[in-house]
C-alpha positions as CSV (number, residue, x, y, z in Angstrom):
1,X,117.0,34.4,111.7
2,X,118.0,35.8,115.1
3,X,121.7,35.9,113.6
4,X,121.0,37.6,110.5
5,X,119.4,40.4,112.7
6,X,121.9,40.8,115.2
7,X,124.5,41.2,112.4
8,X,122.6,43.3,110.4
9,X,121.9,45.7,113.4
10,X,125.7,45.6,114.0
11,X,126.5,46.9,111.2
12,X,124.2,49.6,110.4
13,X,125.3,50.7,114.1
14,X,129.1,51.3,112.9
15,X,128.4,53.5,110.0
16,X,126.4,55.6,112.4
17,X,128.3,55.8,115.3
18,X,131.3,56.9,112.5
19,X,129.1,59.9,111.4
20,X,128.3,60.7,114.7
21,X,132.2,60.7,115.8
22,X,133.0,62.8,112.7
23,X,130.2,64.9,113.3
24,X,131.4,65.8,117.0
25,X,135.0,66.8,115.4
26,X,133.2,68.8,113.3
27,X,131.9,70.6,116.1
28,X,134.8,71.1,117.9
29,X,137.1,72.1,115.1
30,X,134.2,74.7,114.3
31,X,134.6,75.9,118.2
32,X,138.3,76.2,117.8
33,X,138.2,78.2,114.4
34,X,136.5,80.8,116.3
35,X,139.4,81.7,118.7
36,X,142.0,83.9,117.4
37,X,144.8,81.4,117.3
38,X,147.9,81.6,118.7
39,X,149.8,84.9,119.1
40,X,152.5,85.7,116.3
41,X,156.5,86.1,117.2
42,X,157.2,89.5,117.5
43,X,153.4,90.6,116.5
44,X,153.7,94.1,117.8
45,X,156.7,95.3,115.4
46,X,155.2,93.8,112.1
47,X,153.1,96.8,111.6
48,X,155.8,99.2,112.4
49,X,158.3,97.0,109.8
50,X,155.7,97.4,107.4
51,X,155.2,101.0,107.6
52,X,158.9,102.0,107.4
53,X,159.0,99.2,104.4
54,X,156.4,101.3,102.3
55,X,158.3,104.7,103.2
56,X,161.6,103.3,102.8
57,X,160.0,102.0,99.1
58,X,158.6,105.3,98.6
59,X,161.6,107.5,99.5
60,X,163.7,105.4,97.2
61,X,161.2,105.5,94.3
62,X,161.3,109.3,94.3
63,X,157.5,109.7,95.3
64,X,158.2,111.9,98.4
65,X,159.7,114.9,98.6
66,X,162.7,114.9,100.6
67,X,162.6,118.3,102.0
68,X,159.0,117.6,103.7
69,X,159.6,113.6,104.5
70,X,163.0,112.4,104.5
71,X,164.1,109.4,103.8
72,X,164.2,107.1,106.9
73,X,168.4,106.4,105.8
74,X,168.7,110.5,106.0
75,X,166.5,110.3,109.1
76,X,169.3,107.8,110.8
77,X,172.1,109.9,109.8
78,X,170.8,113.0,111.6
79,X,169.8,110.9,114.6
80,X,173.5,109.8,114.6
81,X,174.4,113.3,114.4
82,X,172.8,114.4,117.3
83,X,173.5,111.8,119.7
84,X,177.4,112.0,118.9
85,X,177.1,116.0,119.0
86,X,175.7,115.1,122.7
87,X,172.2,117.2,122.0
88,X,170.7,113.9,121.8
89,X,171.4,112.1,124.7
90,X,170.3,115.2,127.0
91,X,167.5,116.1,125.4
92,X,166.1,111.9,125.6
93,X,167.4,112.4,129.7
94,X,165.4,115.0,130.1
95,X,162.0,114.1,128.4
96,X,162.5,110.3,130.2
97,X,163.2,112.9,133.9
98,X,160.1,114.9,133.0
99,X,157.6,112.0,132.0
100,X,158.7,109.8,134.7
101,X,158.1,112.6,137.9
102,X,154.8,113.1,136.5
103,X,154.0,109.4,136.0
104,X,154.7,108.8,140.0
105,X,152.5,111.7,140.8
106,X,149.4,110.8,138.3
107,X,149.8,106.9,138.9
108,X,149.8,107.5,143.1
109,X,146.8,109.9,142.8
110,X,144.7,107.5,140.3
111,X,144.9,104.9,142.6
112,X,144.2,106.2,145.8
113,X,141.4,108.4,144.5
114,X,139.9,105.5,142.8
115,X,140.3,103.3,146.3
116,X,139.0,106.0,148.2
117,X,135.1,106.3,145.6
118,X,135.3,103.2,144.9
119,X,135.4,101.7,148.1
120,X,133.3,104.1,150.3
121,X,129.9,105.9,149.4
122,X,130.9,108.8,151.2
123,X,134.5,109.1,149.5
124,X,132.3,108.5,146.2
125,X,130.4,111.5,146.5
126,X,133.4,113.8,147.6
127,X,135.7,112.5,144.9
128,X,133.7,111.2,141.7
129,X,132.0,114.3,140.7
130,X,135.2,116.2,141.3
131,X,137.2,114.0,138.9
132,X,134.8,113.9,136.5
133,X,134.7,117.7,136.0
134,X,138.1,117.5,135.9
135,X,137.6,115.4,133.1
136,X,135.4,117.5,131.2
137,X,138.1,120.5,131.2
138,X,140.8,120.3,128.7
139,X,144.1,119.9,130.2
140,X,146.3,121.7,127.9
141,X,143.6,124.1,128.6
142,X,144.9,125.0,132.3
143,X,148.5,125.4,131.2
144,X,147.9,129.1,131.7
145,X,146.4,128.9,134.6
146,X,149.1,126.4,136.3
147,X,151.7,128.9,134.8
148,X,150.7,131.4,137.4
149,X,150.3,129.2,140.0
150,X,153.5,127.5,139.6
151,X,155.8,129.5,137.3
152,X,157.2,128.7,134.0
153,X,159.7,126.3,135.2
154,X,159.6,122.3,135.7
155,X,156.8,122.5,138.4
156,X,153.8,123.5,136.4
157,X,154.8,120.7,133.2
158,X,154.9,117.6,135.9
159,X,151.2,119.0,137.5
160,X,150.1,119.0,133.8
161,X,151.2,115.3,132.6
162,X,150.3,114.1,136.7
163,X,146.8,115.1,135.5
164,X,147.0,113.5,131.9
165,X,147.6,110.3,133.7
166,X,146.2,110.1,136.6
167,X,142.3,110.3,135.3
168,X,141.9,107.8,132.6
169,X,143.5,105.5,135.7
170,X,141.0,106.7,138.3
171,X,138.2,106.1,135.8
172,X,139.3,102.8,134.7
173,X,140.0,101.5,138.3
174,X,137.1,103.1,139.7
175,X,135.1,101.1,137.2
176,X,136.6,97.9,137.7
177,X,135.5,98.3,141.3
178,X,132.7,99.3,140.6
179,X,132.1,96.6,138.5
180,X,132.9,93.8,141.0
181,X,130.2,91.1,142.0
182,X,128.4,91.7,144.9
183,X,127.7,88.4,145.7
184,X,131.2,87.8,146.0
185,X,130.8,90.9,148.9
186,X,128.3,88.6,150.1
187,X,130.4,85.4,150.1
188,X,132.9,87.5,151.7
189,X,130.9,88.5,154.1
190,X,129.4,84.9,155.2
191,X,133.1,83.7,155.6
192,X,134.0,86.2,158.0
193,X,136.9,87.9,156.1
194,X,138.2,91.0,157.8
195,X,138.1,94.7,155.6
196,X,142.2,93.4,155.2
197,X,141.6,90.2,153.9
198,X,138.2,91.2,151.5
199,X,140.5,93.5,150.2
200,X,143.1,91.6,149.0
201,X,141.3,88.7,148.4
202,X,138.2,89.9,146.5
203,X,139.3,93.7,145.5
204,X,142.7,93.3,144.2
205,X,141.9,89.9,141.7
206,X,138.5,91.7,140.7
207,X,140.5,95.6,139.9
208,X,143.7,94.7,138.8
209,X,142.5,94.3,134.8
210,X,141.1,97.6,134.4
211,X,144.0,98.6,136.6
212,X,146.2,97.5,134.0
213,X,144.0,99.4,130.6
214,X,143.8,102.6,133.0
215,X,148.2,102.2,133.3
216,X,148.3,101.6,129.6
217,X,146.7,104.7,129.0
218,X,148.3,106.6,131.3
219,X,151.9,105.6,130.4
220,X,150.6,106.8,126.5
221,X,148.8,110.0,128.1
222,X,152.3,111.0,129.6
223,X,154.1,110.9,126.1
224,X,151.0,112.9,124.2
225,X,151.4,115.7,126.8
226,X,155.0,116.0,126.9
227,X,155.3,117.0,123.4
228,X,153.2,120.1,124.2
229,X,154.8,120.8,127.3
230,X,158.4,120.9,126.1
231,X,157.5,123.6,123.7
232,X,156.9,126.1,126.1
233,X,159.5,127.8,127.8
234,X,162.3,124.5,127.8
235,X,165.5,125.0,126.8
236,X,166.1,121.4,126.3
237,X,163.8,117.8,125.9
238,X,163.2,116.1,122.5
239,X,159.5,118.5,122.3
240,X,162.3,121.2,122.6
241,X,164.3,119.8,119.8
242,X,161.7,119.4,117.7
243,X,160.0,123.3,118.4
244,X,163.4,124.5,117.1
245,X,163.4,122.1,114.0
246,X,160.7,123.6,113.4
247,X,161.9,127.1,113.5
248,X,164.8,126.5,111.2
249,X,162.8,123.7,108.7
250,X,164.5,120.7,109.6
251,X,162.0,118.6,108.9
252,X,164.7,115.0,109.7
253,X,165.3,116.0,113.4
254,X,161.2,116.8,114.0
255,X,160.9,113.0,112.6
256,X,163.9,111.9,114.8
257,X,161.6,113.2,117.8
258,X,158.3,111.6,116.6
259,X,160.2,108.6,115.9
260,X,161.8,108.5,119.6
261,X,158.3,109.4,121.4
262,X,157.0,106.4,119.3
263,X,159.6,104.1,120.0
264,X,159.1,105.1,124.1
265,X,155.4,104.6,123.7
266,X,156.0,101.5,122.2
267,X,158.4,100.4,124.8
268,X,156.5,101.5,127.9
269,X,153.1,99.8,126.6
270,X,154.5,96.7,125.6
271,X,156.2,96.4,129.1
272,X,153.0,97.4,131.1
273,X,150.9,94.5,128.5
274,X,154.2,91.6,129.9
275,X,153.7,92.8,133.3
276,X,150.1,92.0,133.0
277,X,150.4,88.7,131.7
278,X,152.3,88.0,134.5
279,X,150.1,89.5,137.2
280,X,146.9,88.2,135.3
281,X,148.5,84.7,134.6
282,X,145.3,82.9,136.0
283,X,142.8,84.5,133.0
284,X,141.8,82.4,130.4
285,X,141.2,85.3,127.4
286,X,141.5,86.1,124.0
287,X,144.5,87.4,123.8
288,X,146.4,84.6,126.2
């Protein structure tokens, strides 16, 4: 009688325990489905692809009119044009010289203005409020203003596209500062780690993502404001090019500008994203 019990519990245990284990992978398939998934190859240029897919179809199918949106074949051909003509070249030199000055400028005053309120009270209250007017004015808006300050020339564009950058980085640092832990000040504080060592050690590791999403807005800021900027008073850069296009309805070299400021955005954003993989290697996120 014992026997027939013992086996009987046996099995009816091995059914159960086989739910349960199937159950449990359930689970954790249903906890994996919710991620994601792994990144695609080359993820960044399928929507690009795409678009100039549908307007290549388009041009060819006759639905657009070539003298507003050219074809992106007759598009090619002009930017071929122009870069063996020599226009090109210079013009691309010119807007990289331009965007890259005031890059340095608005990059270098981000940072230490953010370092300076985020890491003092007193620096806070001089600098914070300041930016944050700043903010609230339009900066196109002061290109008159910097005009007479500066003059006409190179100096007053550079201020300009420093300031475009340098405030979506101070406000994204800032915050990121901001936004650290204070019990990690504390645990700091009960090991004994000098101003030096909290800093790199707590600061840098806790600032360094919304470092990186202020610099990606920057580096895009710097292109936005440079189209504007070259269309007053340049005699060469692709915003330049594209204010005489405009003049004389070429409608295939304004694209050919678009089309290059893109391409840099592109570029510069997807370098600043590999650098932060890099840097922020130790992050377990979404998008790793």
């Amino acid at each position: 009688m014992t026997t027939t019990t013992t086996t009987t519990t046996t099995a009816t245990s091995v059914p159960v325990k086989a739910v349960e284990e199937k159950t449990a992978v359930r689970r954790r398939g249903r906890r994996r489905g919710l991620a994601p998934g792994k990144r695609l190859p080359a993820s960044r240029i399928i929507g690009p692809a795409l678009f100039f897919a549908l307007w290549a179809a388009a041009s060819a199918a006759g639905q657009l009119d070539p003298a507003a949106i050219p074809a992106p074949w007759t598009v090619l051909k002009t930017a071929g044009r122009l870069w063996t003509s020599g226009t090109l070249p210079t013009d691309v030199l010119t807007s990289l010289e331009r965007a890259a000055y005031g890059f340095a400028l608005g990059l270098t005053a981000g940072v230490v203005l953010a370092l300076v309120a985020g890491l003092s009270r007193i620096g806070e209250a001089l600098v914070d409020g300041t930016v944050q007017l700043n903010r609230a004015i339009p900066t196109l808006g002061l290109i008159p203003l910097f005009i007479l300050w500066l003059g006409i020339g190179e100096t007053f564009k550079i201020a300009i596209i420093a300031i475009v950058v340098y405030i979506p980085i101070y406000l994204n640092l800032h915050a990121a500062l901001s936004g650290i832990d204070h019990r990690y000040v504390e645990l700091a504080e009960v090991q004994g780690l000098s101003r030096l060592q909290f800093i790199r050690q707590i600061v840098i590791p806790g600032a360094l993502p919304g470092f990186f999403v202020g610099l990606r807005l920057g580096v895009t800021g710097s292109w936005l404001s440079l189209v504007v900027l070259e269309q007053i008073n340049a005699t060469s850069g692709l915003g330049y090019m594209m204010f005489q296009a405009q003049n004389y309805g070429q409608s295939d070299v304004i694209l050919v500008g678009l089309l290059i400021y893109g391409v840099f955005g592109l570029a510069s954003d997807s370098a600043v994203r590999l650098i932060e993989r890099r840097v922020l290697s130790w992050r377990r996120t979404l998008s790793s």
